[in-house]
N, C-alpha and C positions, 0 to 999 in steps of 0.2 A: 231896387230897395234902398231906405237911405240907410245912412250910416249908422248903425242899431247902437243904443245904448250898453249893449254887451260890448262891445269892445272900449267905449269909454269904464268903464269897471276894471276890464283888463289890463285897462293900459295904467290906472288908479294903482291897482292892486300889484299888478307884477311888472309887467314890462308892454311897450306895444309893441313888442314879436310875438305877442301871449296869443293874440287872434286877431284876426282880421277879418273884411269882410265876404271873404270867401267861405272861411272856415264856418260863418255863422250860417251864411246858405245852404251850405251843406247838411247841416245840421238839421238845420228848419225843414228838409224837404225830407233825410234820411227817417223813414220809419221806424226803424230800431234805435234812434238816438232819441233823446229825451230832454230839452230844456226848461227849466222848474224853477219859475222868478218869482220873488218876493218883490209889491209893488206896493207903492204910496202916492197918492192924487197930487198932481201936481199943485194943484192949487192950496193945498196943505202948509204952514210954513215950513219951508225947508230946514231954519235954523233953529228950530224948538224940535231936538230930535229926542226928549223925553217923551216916553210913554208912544212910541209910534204907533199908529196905525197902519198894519199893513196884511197884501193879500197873497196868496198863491195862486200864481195862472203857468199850467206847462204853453210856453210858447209853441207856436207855427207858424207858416208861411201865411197864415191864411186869418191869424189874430192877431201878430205881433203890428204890424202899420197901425190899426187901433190904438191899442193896448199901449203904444209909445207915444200917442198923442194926448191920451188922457192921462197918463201914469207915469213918475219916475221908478226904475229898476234901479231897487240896491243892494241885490245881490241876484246867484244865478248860480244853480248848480246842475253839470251836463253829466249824464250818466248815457252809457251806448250798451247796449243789448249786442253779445258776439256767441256767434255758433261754433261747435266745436269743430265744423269744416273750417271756417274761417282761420280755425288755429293751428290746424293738420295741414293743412297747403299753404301758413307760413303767409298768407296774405297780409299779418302785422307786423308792424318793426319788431314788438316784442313777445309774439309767438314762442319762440324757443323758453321764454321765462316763466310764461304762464304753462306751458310742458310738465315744466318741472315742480307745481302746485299740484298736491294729490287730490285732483278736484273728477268727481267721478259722474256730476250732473250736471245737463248743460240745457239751455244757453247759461253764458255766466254775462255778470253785469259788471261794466267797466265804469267806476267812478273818475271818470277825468277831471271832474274837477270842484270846486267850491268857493266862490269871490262874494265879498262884501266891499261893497264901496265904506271907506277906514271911518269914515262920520260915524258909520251907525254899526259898527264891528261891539265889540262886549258886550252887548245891548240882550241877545239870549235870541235875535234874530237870523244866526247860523242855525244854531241846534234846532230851532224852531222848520227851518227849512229842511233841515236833516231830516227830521220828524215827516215832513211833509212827504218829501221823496220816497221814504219808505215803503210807502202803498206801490210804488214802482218795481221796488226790488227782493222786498222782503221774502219772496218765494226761491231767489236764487244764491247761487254763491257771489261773493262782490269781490272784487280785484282793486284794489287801493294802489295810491302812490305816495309814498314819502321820501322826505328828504333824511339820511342820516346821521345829521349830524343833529336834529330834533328825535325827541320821543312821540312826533303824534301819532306814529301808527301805532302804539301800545296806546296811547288815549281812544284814538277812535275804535279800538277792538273793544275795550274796554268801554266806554261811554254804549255805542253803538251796534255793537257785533255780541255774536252770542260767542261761538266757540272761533278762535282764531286756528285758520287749517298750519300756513308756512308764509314763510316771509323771505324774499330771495335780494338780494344786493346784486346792482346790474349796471352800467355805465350808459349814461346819455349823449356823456358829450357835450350839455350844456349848465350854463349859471347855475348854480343854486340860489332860488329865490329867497334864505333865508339868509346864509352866511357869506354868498358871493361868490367861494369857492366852484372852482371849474368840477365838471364834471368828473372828471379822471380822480380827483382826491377826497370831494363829495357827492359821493352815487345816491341815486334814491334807490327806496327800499320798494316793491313790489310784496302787498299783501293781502291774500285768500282770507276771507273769513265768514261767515255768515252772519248774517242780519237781523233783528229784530222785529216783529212787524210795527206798525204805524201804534197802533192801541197800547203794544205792549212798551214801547217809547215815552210814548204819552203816559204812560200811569207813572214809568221810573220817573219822568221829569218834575211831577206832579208829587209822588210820594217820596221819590230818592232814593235812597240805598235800601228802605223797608221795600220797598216793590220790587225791586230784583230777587228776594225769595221765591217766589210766585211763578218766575220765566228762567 
């Protein structure tokens, strides 16, 4: 496979130890993980980034070599489906953390991640993909990651999440992608909350704060 446009994003957006080309094979082939791009025609100008046009296609092993030939990816969010064996046998690095979430239904859905290539960032092209994703996870509990020295896991419970379950502070060990700080003195936060579904997203975005009476 060539060198997917997911990792040019990564390396945009964070760092290129963000992913590689491994990570994305994995990905593509794993059933229970899920990649969700927002794409635009290459032949589009690139540098008139008002008013985009752009689509939702979950990537595969089996659409993505197309779909990079006709289309630039500018953005991309992985979400992975985990079993609550997977988290009793400690199979993840961070098993022990998701433990201590009072989460009592399972499978839960791990939100790893969320990149926009920086062009086309405040545009309402995240949320819109947020929105998209939905239809994916809205039936389960979501497990978030942030950094704490930001508030966006209180924005995104709040934007996106209905009831926020806990929120646990944990050490990685590495960068923080916002303030640079190491790991040891800026942990990310690890949080439980559930979800909104896809329709019920769309009407808050559409109506705003009158629509959340409603859900």
């Amino acid at each position: 496979m060539f060198k997917s446009q997911i990792i040019d994003i990564s390396t945009e957006t964070v760092s290129d130890k963000y992913m590689n080309i491994n990570d994305v094979e994995e990905f593509l082939t794993d059933k229970n993980t899920i990649i969700n791009a927002a794409l635009i025609k290459k032949d589009r100008d690139v540098d008139d980034i008002t008013n985009v046009e752009y689509i939702f296609e979950r990537l595969t092993e089996d659409n993505i070599t197309e779909l990079e030939q006709e289309y630039k990816i500018i953005g991309y969010i992985i979400i992975r489906k985990i079993t609550k064996e997977q988290i009793e046998s400690n199979e993840l690095t961070y098993s022990d953390s998701i433990k201590q979430l009072p989460i009592n239904s399972y499978p839960i859905t791990l939100w790893k991640c969320t990149l926009i290539r920086p062009e086309f960032q405040n545009k309402g092209i995240g949320t819109d993909m947020v929105i998209n994703t939905a239809q994916y996870v809205s039936d389960l509990p979501v497990i978030t990651f942030t950094w704490n020295c930001s508030n966006s896991g209180e924005k995104i419970t709040e934007k996106f999440g209905g009831e926020s379950i806990n929120s646990i502070s944990f050490n990685l060990g590495i960068e923080c992608t916002i303030c640079g700080q190491c790991g040891v003195t800026c942990t990310p936060n690890m949080w439980g909350h559930t979800f909104r579904t896809k329709m019920e997203l769309k009407a808050i975005q559409l109506l705003g704060e009158k629509a959340k009476i409603f859900f």
